[in-house]
DRENDO-215353 format. One record per residue: residue in one letter; x, y, z of N, C-alpha, C in turn. Coordinates in steps of 0.02 Angstrom, whole numbers, plus 50000, padded with zeros to 5 digits. Last residue first. Layout:
AXYZXYZXYZ/...
***
This chain:
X454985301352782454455302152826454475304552876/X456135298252722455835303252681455095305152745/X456535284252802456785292752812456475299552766/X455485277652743455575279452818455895287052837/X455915278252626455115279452645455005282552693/X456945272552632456805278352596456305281852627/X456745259552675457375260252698456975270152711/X456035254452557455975255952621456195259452665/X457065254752468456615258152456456035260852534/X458195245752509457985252352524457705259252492/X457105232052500457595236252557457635242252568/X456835234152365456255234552418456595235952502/X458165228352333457785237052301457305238952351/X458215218652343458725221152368458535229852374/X457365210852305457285211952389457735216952399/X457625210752179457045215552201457085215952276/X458775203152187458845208852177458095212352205/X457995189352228458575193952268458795202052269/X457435188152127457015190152192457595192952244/X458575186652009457895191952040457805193552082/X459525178651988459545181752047458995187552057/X459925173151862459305170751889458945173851959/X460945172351783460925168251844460325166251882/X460725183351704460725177551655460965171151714/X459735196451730460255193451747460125185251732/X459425212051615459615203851613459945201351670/X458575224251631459255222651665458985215851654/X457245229451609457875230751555458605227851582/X456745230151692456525224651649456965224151604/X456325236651816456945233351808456965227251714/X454915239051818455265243451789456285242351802/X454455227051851454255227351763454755235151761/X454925224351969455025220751925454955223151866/X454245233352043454885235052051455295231951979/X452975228752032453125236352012453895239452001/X452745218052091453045215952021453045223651991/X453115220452212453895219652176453565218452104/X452335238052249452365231552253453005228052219/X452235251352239452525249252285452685240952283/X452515260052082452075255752124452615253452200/X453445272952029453645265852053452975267552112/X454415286651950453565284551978453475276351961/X456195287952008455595286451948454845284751975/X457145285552095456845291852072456255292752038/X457405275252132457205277952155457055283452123/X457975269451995457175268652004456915271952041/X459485272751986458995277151963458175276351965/X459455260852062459685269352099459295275752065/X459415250851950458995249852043459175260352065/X460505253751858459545256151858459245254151930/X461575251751962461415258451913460685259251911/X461455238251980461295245752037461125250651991/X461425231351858460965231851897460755237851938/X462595235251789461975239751779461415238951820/X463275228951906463485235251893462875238651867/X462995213451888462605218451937462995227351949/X463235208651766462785212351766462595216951807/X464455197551833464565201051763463785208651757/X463895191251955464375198451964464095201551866/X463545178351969464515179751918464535185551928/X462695186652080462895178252076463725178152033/X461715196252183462155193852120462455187352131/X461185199252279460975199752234461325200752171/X461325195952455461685192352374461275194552317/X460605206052525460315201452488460585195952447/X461855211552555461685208852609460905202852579/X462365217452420462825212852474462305209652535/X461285227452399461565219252361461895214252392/X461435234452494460785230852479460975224052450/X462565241352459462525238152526462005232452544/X462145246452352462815241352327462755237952405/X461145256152397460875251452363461565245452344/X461985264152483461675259452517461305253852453/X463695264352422463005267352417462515261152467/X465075260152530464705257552486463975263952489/X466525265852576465885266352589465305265952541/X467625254752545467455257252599466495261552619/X467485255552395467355247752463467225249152514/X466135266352387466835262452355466605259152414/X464955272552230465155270152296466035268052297/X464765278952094464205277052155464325277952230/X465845279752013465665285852036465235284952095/X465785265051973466335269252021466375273552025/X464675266851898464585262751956465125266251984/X464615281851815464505275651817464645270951891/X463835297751756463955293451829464225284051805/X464025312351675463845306251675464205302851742/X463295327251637463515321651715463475318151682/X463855334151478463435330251519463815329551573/X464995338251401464655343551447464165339451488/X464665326351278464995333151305464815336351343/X463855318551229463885319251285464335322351315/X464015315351083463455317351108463315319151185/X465165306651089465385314251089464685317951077/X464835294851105465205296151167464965304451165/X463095288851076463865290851056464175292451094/X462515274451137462595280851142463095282551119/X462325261451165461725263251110462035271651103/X462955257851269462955254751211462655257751156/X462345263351387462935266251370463025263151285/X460585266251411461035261451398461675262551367/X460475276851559460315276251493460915269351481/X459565283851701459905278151674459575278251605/X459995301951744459505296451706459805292151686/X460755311351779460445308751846459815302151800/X461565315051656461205319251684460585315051749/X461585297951659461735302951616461365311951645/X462275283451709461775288651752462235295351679/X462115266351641462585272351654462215278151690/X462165248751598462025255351620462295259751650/X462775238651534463035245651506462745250051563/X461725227051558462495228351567462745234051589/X460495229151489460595232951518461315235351555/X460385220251366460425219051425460555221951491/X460015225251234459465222851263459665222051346/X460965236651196460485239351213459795235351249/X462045226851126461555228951085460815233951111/X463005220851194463095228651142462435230951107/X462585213551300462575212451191462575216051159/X463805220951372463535211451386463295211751305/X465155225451450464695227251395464585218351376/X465045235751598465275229651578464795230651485/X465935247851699465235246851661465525239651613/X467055245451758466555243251791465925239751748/X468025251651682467985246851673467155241451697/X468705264051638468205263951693467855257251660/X469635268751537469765262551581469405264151648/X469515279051447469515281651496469595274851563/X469655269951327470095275851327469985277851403/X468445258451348469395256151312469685262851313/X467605262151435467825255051472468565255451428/X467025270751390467235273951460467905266351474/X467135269251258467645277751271467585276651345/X466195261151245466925257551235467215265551257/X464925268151301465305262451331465865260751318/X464755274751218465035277351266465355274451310/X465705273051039464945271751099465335276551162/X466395279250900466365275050989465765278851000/X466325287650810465795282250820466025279850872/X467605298050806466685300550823466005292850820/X468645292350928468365292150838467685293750861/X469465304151019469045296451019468895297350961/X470235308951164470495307151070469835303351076/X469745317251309470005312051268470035313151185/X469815325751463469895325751380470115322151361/X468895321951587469175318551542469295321051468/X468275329851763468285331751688468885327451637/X467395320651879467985322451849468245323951769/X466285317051913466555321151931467285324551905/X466055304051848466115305551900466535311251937/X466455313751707466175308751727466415306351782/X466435323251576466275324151624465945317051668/X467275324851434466605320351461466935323451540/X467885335651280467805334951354467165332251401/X468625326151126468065328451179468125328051243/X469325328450985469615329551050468745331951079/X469295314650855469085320750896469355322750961/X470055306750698469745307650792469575314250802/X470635310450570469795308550603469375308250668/X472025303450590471585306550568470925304850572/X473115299450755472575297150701472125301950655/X474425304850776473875304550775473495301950724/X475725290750768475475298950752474695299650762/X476605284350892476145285850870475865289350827/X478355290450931477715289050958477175289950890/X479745282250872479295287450874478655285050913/X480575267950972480125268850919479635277750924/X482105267151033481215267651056481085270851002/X483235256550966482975263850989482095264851004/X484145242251031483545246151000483445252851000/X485545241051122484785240851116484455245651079/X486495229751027486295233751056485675234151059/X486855216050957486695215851040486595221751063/X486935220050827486235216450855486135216150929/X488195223450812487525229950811487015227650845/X488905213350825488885217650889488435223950874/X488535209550709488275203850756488175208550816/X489035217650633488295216750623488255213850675/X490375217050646490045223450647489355221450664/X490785206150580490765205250662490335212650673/X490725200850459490005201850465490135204050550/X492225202050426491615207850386490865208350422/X492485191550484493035197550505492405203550508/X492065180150428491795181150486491955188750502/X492785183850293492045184750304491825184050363/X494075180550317493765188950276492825189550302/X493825165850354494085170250395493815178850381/X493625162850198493325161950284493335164750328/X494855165750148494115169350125493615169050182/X495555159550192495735167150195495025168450188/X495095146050138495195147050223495275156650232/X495415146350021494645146250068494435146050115/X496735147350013496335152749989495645151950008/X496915135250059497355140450075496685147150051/X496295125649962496205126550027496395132150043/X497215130349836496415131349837496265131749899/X498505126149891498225133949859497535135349861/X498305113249867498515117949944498355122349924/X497995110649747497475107649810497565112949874/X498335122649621498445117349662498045117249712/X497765129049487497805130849546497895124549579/X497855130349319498465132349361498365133549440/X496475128149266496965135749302497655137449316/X496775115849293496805118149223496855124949210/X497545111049403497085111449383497285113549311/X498995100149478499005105649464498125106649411/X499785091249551499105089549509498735098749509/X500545093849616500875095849559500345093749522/X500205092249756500255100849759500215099249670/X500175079349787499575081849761499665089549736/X501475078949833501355076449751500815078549744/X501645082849950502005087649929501585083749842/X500815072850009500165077750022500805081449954/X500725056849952501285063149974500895068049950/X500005042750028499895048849986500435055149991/X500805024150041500695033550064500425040050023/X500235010449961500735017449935500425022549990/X500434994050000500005000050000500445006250000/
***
């Protein structure tokens, strides 16, 4: 068996004129040239980023001042938001809940100038300059409205998801020309879905302090 003499492969010389070592030799330089060339890029990549411009405004929005719980909100909003998505997605008053957007479930309810209206059905920027009230204008943990105190002591809720508009329109009933009886209480709650089933609870909850009312109005 014959040894290969790496010096004899050099004289197998191409048709270029380029030998085995030469060729290696030269693809190794080139190798090398090219890790050399791309090291710039690699150590660009480990820097950090530049924070991105902000935003540009959107064309078409509006600048409106809402008034809501008390507290004056200039916002951006596209002139078709509801009121509901401008309180719950730009002003993150979350409370009001949005059940079928569609005005049947009362979810949404809201206090507009001291009147429950369905937030869903409403433009936002039709309500400039209005009171508007929503549940976390009502009460807080600490000192609950007595109708959120009603609920708690009736359970008049169950997943919760509704009983925001619940109070809402229960608060605004006091105000409204209301029979004394529950199915008086009932047919003018009629617009509040609760999809648990927690009625009689709720009406007890109303007849509480509606009572409650009576007494001290007396």
């Amino acid at each position: 068996m014959h040894e290969t003499d790496p010096d004899a492969l050099d004289q197998n010389e191409s048709p270029q004129g380029l030998t085995r070592r030469d060729f290696l030799s030269r693809a190794g330089a080139a190798g090398v040239a090219g890790v050399a060339a791309s090291m710039p890029f690699v150590a660009a990549a480990t820097e950090i980023a530049p924070v991105p411009p902000a935003a540009p405004e959107i064309p078409g929005t509006l600048l409106v001042s809402l008034r809501i719980n008390g507290t004056t909100y200039k916002v951006r909003i596209d002139p078709r938001a509801t009121l509901l998505d401008t309180l719950r997605e730009t002003v993150h008053l979350t409370g009001t809940k949005k059940g079928c957007d569609h005005g049947q479930c009362g979810a949404c309810t809201v206090h507009v100038n001291g009147q429950r209206v369905n937030s869903c059905l409403r433009l936002a920027l039709m309500h400039e300059g209005d009171d508007i009230t929503t549940i976390e204008g009502l009460g807080t943990p600490e000192a609950l409205h007595p109708m959120q105190a009603a609920f708690v002591t009736h359970d008049g809720y169950q997943c919760g998801y509704c009983t925001s508009g619940q109070i809402m329109s229960a608060v605004a009933l006091m105000k409204e020309p209301c029979g004394p009886s529950d199915a008086d209480v009932k047919e003018l709650m009629s617009g509040n879905i609760c999809r648990c089933g927690a009625y009689p609870n709720i009406v007890a909850a109303i007849q509480q302090v509606r009572g409650n009312t009576r007494v001290s109005e007396g």
